[in-house]
N, C-alpha and C positions, 0 to 999 in steps of 0.2 A: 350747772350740774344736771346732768340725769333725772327722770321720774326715777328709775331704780335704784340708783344710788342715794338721793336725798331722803333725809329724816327728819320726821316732823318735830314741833319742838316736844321735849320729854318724853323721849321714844322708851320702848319698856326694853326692846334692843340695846347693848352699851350697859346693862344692867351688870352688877356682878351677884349672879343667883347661883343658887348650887343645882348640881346636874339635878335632872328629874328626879333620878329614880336613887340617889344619893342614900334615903333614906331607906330603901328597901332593899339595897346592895350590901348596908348595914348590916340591917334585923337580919337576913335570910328570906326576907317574902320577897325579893325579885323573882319570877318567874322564868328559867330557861326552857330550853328544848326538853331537855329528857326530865325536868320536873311535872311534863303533862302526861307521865306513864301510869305513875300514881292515878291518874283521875282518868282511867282509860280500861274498860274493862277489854277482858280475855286478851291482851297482847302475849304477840311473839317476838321471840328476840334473836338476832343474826348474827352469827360468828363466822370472820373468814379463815377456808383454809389457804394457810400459806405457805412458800413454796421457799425452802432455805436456800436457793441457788441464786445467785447475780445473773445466770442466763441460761435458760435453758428449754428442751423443746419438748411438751406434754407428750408421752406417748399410750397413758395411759389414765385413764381418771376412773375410780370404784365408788361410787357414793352408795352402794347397798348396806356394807355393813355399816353405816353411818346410822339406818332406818334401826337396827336392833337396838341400838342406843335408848334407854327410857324416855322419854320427853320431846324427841326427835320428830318433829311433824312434815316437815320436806327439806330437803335440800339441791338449791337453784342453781342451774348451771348454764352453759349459752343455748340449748333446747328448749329452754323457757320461754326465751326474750321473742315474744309478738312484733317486735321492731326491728329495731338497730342496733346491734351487738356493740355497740358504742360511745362514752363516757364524754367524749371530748368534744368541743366544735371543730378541732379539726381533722376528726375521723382516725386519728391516730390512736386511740385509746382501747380499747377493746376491754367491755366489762367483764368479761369472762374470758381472760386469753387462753389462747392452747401454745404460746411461746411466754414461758417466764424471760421478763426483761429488767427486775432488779431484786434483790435478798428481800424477801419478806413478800413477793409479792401475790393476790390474793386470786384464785385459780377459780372457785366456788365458796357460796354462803351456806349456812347451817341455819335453819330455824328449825328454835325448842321452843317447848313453852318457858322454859326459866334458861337466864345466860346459862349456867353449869352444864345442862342437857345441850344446850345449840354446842358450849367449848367441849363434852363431850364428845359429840358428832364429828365435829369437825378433827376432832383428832381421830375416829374410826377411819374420815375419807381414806382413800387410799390413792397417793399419788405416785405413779412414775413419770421419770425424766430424764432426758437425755442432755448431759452438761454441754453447752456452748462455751466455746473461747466470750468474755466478757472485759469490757472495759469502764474499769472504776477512775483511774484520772484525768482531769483535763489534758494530761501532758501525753497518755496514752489515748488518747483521741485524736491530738494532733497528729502524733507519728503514726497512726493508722489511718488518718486521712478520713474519719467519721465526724461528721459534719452534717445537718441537716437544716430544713428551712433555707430562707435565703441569706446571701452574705451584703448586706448594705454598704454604701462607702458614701462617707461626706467628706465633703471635699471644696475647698475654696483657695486662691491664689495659687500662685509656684512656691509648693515645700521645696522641693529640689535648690531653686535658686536662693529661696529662704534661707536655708541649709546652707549652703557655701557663701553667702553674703556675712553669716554668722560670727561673728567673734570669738564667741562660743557654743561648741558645738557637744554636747550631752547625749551618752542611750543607757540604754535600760533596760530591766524588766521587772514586772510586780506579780506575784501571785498570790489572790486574798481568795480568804475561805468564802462560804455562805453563811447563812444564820436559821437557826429551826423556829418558828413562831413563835413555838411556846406558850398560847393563849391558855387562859385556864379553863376555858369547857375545849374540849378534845370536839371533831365532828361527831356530830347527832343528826338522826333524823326520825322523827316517825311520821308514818303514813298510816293513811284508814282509805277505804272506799265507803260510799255512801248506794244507795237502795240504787241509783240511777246511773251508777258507773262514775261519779264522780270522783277523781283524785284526789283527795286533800292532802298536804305532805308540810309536817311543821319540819322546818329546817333550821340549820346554825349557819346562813347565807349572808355572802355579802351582796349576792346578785340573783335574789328569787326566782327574776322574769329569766334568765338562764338554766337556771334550775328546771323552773317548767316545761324550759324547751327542751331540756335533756330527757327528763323524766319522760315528757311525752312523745320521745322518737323512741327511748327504747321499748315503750311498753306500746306502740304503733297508733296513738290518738293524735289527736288535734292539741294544741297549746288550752284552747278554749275549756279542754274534758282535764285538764290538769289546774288546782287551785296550790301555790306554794305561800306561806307564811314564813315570817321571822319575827317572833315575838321580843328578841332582844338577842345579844352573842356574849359571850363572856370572850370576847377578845376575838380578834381578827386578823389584823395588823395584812391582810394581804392574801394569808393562806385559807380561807375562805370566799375569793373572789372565783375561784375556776374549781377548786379541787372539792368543794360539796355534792359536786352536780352528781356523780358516779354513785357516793353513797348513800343520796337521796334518793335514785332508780333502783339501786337494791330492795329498799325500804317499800318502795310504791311495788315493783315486780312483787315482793312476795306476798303484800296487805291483796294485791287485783288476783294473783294464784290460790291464797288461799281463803279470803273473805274475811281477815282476821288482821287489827292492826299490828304493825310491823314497827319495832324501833330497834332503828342500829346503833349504838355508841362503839365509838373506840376507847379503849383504855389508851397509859399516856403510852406506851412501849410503841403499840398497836400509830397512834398516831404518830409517833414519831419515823417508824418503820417505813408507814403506806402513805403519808403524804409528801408532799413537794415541800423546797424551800427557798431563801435566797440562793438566788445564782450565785456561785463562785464564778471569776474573771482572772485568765492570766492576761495580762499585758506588755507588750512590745514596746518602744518606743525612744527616740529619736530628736530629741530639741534644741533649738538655737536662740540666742540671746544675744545684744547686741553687747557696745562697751558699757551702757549703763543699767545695765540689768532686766533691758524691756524684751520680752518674745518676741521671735520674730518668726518662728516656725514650729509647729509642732508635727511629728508623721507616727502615727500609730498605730497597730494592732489591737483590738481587745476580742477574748475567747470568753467565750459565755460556759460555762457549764449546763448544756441545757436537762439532764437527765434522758432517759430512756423515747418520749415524745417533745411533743412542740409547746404541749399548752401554750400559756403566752409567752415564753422566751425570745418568741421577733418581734413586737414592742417592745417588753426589757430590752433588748439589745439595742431597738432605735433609740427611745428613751437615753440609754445610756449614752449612744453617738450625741447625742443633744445637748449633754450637759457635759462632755469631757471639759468645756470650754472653764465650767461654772463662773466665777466673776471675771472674768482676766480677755481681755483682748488679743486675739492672735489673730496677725493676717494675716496668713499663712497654714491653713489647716488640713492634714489628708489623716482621714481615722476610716481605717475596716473594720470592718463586724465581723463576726462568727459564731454560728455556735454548735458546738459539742454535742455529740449524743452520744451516751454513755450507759452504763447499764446501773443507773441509781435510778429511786424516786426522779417523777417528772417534776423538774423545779418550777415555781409559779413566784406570779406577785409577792412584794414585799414591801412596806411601806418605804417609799422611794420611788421602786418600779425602774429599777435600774440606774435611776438620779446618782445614788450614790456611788454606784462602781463606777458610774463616770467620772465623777467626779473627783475619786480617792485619787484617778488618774494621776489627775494635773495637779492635784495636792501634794502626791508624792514626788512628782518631780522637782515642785518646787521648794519642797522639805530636803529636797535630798543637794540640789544643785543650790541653793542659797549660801552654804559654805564652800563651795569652792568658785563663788562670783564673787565672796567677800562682803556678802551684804547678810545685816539681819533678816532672817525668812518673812519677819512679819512687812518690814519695807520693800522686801520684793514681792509679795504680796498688792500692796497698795499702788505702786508704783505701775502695777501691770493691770487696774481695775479698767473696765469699761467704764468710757465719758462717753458725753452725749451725741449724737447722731451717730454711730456705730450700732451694726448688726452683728447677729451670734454669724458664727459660720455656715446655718442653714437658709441665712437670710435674714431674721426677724428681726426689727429696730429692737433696740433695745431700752425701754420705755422706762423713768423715773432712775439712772441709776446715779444720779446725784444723792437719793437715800439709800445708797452705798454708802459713798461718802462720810454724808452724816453720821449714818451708824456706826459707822469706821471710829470718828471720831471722839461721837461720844461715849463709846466704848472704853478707848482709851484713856477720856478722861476721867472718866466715875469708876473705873476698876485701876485706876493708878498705875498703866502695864511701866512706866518709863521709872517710878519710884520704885516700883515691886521689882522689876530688872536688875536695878543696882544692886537692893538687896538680896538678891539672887547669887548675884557676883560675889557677895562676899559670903555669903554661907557656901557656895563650893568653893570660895579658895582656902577655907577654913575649915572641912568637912571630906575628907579623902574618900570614906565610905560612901555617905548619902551624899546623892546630888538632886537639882532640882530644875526644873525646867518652864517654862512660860510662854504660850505658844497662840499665839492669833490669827482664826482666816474666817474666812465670810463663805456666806452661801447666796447664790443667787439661781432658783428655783423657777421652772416654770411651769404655769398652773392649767391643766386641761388634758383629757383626752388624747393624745396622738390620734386615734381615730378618730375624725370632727363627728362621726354618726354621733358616737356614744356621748357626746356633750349636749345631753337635751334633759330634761326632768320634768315630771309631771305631780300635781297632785288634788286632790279631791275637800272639798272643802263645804263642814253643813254649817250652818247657825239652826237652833229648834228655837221654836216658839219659846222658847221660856228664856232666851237669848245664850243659854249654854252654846257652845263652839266646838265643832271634832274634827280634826284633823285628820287628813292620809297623805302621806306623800311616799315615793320611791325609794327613799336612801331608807338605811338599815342603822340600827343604832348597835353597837359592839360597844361600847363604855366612851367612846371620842367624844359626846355631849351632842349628836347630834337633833335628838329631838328635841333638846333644852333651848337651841338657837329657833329649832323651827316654830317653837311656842312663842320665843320671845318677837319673831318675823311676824306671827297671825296676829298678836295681840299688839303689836305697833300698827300695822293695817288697817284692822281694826277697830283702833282707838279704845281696847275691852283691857278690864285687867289680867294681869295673867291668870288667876285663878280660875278665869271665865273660859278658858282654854285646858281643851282634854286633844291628846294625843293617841290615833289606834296605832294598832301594829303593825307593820307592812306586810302588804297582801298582793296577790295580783291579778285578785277581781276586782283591787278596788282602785289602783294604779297600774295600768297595762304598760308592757313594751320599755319596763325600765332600764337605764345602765345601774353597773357597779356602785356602790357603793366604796369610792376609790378615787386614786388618782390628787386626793383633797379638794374633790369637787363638788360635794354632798352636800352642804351649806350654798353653794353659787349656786346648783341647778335646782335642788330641792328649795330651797328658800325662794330666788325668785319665780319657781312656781308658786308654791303657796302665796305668795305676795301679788302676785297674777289672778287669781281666783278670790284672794281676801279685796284685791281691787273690784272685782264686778259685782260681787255682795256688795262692796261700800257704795258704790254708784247706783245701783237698784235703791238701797236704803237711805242714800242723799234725795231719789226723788220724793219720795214719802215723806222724811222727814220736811220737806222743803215747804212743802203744802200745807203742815202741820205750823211751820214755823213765819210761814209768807214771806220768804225768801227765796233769792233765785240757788239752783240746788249747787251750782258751783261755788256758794258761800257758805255751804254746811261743812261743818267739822264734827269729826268724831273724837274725843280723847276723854281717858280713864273714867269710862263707861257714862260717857255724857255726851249729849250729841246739838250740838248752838250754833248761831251762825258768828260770821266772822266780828260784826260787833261789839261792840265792848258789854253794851247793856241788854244784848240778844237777851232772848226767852232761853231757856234749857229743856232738852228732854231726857229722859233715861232709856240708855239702849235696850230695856227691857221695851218700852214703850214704844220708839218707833219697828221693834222687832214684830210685836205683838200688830200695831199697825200693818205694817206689810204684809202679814198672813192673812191678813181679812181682807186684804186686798189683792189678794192672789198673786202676793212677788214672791219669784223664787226666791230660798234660800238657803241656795246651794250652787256650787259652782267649780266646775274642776277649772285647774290652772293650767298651763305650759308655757315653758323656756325654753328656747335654745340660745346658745353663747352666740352671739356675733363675734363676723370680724376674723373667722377661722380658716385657715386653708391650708393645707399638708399632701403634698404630691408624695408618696413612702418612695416610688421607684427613681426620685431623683435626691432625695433627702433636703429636698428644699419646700419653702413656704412660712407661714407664719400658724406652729400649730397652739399657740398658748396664747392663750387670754390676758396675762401680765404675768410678772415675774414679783417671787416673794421675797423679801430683801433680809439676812439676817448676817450676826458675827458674833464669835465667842472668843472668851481669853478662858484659857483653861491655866492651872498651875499645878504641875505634880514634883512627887518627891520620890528617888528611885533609891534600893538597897543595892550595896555594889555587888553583896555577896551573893544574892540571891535573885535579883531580877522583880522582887516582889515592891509595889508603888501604893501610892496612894493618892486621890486626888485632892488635892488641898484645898483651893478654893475655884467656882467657874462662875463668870460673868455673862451676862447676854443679853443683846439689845436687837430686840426682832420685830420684823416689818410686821403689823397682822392687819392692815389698815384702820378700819374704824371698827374698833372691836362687837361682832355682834352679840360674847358676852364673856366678859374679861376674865372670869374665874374659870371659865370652860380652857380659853385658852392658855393660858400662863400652867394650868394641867398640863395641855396636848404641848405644849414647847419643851415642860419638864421631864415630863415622860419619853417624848420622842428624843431628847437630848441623851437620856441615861439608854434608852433602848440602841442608840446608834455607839455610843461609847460601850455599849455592851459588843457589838458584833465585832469592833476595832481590836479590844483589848481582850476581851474574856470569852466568848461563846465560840468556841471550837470544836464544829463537827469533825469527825473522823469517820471514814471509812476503813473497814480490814483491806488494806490492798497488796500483802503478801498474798501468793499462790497457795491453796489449801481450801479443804469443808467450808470456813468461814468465809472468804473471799469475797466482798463487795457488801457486808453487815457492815450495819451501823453501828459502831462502836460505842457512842455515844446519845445512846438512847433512852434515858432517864436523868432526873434530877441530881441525879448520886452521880452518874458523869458528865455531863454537860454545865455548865457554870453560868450561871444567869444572873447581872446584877444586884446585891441585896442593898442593904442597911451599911453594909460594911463596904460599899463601891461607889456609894453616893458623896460628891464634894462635900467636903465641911461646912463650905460658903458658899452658897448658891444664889445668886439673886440675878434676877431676871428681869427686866424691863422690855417694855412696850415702846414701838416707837409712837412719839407724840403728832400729831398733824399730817395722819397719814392718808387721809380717805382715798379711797380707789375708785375712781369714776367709771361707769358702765357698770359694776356690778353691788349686788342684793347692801342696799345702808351701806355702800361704804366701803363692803369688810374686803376682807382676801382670806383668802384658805389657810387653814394650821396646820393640817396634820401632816404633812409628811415634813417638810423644808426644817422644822430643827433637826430633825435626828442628822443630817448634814454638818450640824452647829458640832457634833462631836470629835469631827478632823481635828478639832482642836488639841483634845487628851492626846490622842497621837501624837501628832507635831512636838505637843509637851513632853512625851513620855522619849523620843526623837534626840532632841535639844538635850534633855537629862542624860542619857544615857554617851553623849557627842562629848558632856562635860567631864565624862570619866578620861579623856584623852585630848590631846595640844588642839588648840585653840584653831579655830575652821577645819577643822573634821568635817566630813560628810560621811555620816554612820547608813547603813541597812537595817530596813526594822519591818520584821514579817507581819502579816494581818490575820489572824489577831495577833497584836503586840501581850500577847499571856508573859508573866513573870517568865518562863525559859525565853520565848522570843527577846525579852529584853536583856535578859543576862547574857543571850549571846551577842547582842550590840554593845554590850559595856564590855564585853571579851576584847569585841572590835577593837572597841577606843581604847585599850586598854596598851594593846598590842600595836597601837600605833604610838600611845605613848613610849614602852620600850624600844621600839626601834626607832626612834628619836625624830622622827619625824611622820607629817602627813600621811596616810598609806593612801596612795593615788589609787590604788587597785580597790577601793570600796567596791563590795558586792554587787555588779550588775551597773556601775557607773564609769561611763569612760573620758574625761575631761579633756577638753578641746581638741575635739577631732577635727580634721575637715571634714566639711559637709557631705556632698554628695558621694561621697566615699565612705564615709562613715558606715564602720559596719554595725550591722542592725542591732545588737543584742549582745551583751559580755556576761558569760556565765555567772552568778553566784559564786560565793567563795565556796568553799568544801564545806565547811560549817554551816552556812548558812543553806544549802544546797540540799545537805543531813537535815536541819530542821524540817525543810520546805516540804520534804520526801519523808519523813518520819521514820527516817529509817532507824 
């Protein structure tokens, strides 16, 4: 095993502790972004004006009568910016546009001294505009041929011959919403300048050192004249990976223009309006299957919805090519990319990062095509898993998927899916209204950066004289538990107890040149830095103690603040003691750390190489119960058996797996943005712009029976003790509701139905699949014609894509 991966014995890592800051997210003394306004004299606050058109071209901007406004102290427009009129890395963005490119969007800022004066202001502006022709669907972007970024294509074997070797030959199309974050602090920022031109800017970031670089091109400094913080996030999940950078340059431009700190929040309207979301993806597609159920080709399209610019939507999109495959082996594989530019919010990050549009891909097809192979979904599932020596279709072995396998297995057996079936069976033959369904698939995730740059972490590391310990590293803490693991990493290193460990805030004078905070690589890269830095502290302080002990130094140990040699009857010290030693002896003690991921390599313009570190292994049985009359479900009980390898601290994760599970079952089932995309004033607003209409899962969405298991005997060799990454790969685990929700809605009609079930599957998307079935049951048999499925075509002839039925067509269009 690895230095990096082995644990010494009684590591404080593996621990189950509760998050840090557990107790202060309680009481109310966690500290956020816009809680340091209070303790910040003379600030001003910034309102944007915004522009009600989905597209259109400034031909006129007034900010005078804005200044009569009482409280009004300037208002910023792009004659301010000392720099780069622009938000984005890649130059698409423009902080102050003079072309509106989606409803709501923000033209110039207001600073008052109180919000009321700045929302005063801002409504004095005075804007004129000239409407543009605008495009709100993905479906109106195809047929205008509005496309941007590059179009990728992964590709491996002959689909063609694949395809007509087929037995069976399946197409399709899928079309799934996005999802709005919804974290509960909205973006914040405030900035101040200091006596010597220095920037300080507390942000709600997931990517500080981004931040910095934004901030300091628009306001025309060096990275070095910009200092950014994130004290903590009230939630992430993604949309604070790119989309801070813009509203933290407003913050900083107006604190450098007027000498006076600057904090912007958005309200929730406000955030919902102006920032990015999950990409929506329409899909194509094309599949073949032999006589016993195995794949044998897959050819697909997927359309990214990218919004208005590029932010990151060309990784989402690779990401996505990357994991159409998710568990299942195809040899045969041809998938294009695309993506849409459209006149919405710029879509960004989402916890997945495109994993799961890929994925829903092949999930749906094989949700959809399992009744009319004749096989239960969940055995065509297993039947098609990756075995050993097999690569994904980008290339990469495909490393440990025998705990597939496993997890499959035990899955099965601890959630009872073959007893729980049967009685399934008999409450729908007995149950004409409700029906019920029982649905099982796996996720297999992989963990790293697409771009190998962004797979490095750094962090800073002091011990003081009195042997206290503080901490800095790069990743950001949003509520995922990441500082809780990095405490629990210094203080196994270390050999200290955890109490002996303080954790600052991330900063990026005190961690330079960081990535994201993202991807679920915050624990791999941030922990094996710290772990890297708490190693050259320990070896400075093995020689001291050595001397002290008359032992050679590669026999000192350090553990739970004692420091002996290997020995049975060694002397002891206390790390107070050899701490205090080494200062008088002029050892440093201090020590920055750094990591980079070995073993990475990813060509983007051929979609080949190996861009992941390992793969996270997991599988759920979901069970739901559907009303026939209504559409309206409930999830009864969900199982899960998931890879986390050697846990670096069990209560943290069994959290991030629960949570990511409910939050991906939220985006499947319930959370349906809407755009206005009738012709009209409204045109291209977000219809669903508040609590009161947007639907996010509560108390009343969450399985009755939840229980969740780790898999046992899993350590992941090369990286940090052990572990493997958690946060993104459950919310994956939630295809399952689906499937369930699928299968339930199939049992309202003759037995191997293959139903259509829109994304999100909401009470109406499902009542009109139980229509389906329903209507197949009347006309007395099968309806071959299911929505968007063509059964055994030939191959190479096959034509691409079979409309939606009428109904379902009306859903998908909201008309």
């Amino acid at each position: 095993m690895s230095a990096l991966s082995e644990r010494p014995a009684e590591p404080v890592v593996g621990r189950a502790v509760p998050h840090e800051s557990a107790a202060l997210h309680v009481t109310g003394q966690a500290l956020y972004t816009d809680d340091l306004v209070g303790r910040t004299k003379d600030v001003l606050h910034a309102w944007p004006v915004q522009v009600m058109h989905a597209h259109a071209r400034v031909t006129a901007l007034r900010t005078e009568p804005a200044h009569a406004v009482p409280g009004v102290v300037r208002v910023l427009t792009a004659a301010d910016v000392p720099g780069v009129n622009d938000a984005g890395v890649k130059h698409d963005e423009p902080l102050f546009p003079d072309e509106v490119m989606f409803y709501g969007h923000a033209v110039c800022w207001v600073l008052g001294e109180t919000i009321e004066a700045a929302r005063l202001g801002a409504e004095a502006v005075q804007v004129e505009v000239e409407p543009l022709p605008a495009l709100v669907t993905v479906r109106e972007a195809i047929a205008a041929g509005s496309f941007q970024g590059g179009q990728p294509r992964l590709e491996r074997g002959d689909v063609e011959a694949g395809l007509a070797g087929a037995a069976h030959v399946f197409s399709g199309e899928l079309e799934f919403a996005g999802q709005e974050h919804f974290y509960l602090e909205t973006h914040c920022s405030l900035a101040h300048v200091d006596e010597n031109g220095q920037v300080f800017v507390q942000s709600s970031t997931q990517h500080p050192s981004e931040t910095q670089e934004i901030v300091a091109h628009v306001l025309g400094l060096t990275n070095s004249q910009v200092t950014v913080q994130c004290l903590r996030m009230g939630g992430g999940f993604g949309g604070k990976e790119m989309q801070p950078h813009g509203f933290a340059a407003i913050a900083a431009l107006g604190a450098t223009l007027t000498g006076r700190p600057v904090r912007l929040r958005l309200n929730r309207s406000q955030d919902m309006t102006m920032s990015g979301k999950r990409h929506g993806f329409a899909a194509r597609w094309r599949v073949g299957f032999d006589e016993s159920g195995r794949l044998q080709a897959l050819d697909a399209t997927l359309t990214s919805d990218g919004g208005w610019s590029l932010d990151l939507s060309e990784p989402v999109l690779a990401r996505a090519l990357c994991h159409v495959d998710n568990a299942y082996w195809i040899p045969n594989v041809r998938v294009n990319g695309r993506i849409a530019k459209t006149n919405k919010t710029s879509q960004t990050a989402f916890r997945g990062f495109g994993g799961p549009q890929g994925m829903l891909v092949i999930e749906d097809v094989l949700g959809r095509c399992a009744p009319l192979l004749g096989l239960d979904a969940a055995e065509l599932r297993r039947r098609n898993f990756y075995t050993a020596g097999r690569t994904t279709p980008y290339g990469q072995p495909v490393r440990h998927p025998e705990r597939l396998a496993t997890i499959w297995q035990e899955l099965l057996e601890t959630s009872d899916v073959a007893g729980r079936q049967r009685e399934i069976e008999e409450f729908n033959a007995t149950h004409p209204h409700r029906k019920r369904g029982l649905a099982v698939t796996p996720v297999k995730f992989g963990i790293s950066f697409n771009l190998t740059a962004f797979n490095q972490g750094g962090a800073l590391v002091h011990v003081y004289k009195d042997g206290s310990v503080l901490i800095n590293h790069g990743g950001t803490e949003m509520g995922q538990g990441l500082h809780t693991k990095m405490l629990q990493v210094a203080a196994t290193t270390l050999g200290v107890p955890l109490s002996r460990v303080r954790l600052a805030p991330t900063r990026t004078d005190k961690v330079p040149n960081t990535s994201a905070t993202a991807a679920s690589s915050g624990a791999d890269l941030n922990g094996a830095a710290i772990k890297n830095a708490c190693e050259q502290i320990r070896e400075r302080l093995a020689q001291v103690a050595a001397e002290r002990l008359g032992i050679s130094p590669a026999d000192v140990r350090f553990a739970h603040g004692s420091v002996h040699g290997i020995a049975f009857a060694s002397d002891r010290l206390t790390w107070e003691e050899v701490v205090t030693a080494a200062y008088f002896q002029r050892v440093q003690l201090w020590a920055a750390g750094f990591y980079r991921t070995e073993g990475l390599h990813w060509d983007s313009s051929r979609m080949q190489g190996e861009p992941f570190k390992y793969f996270a292994y997991g599988a759920a049985a979901a069970e739901v119960e559907v009303d026939g009359f209504t559409g309206a479900y409930r999830t009864r009980r969900v199982d899960i058996v998931h890879d986390v390898g050697d846990s670096l601290s069990p209560l943290v994760d069994l959290g991030q797996i629960e949570g990511g599970f409910v939050q991906g079952a939220g985006w499947l089932t319930l959370e349906d943005l809407r755009w206005e995309e009738r012709e009209g004033p409204h045109h291209g607003r977000l219809a669903t712009q508040a609590a009161s209409t947007y639907k996010l899962p509560s108390f009343s969405e969450m399985p009755e029976e939840f229980n969740v298991r780790l898999l046992r005997n899993a350590t992941e060799e090369g990286v940090v003790y052990g572990s493997k990454a958690v946060g993104e790969p459950p919310l994956m685990l939630a295809f399952s509701v689906r499937e369930a929700l699928r299968q339930a809605a199939a049992a309202f009609g003759p037995p191997g139905l293959s139903v259509d079930l829109a994304s999100p599957a909401t009470p109406e998307a499902v009542y009109w699949a139980v229509e389906q079935a329903r209507r197949s049951t009347e006309h007395g048999h099968v309806d071959e014609g299911a929505p968007g499925v063509l059964p055994d075509q030939p191959g190479p002839d096959a034509p691409p894509m079979v409309p939606f039925s009428e109904r379902a067509q009306q859903l998908m269009t909201r008309t």
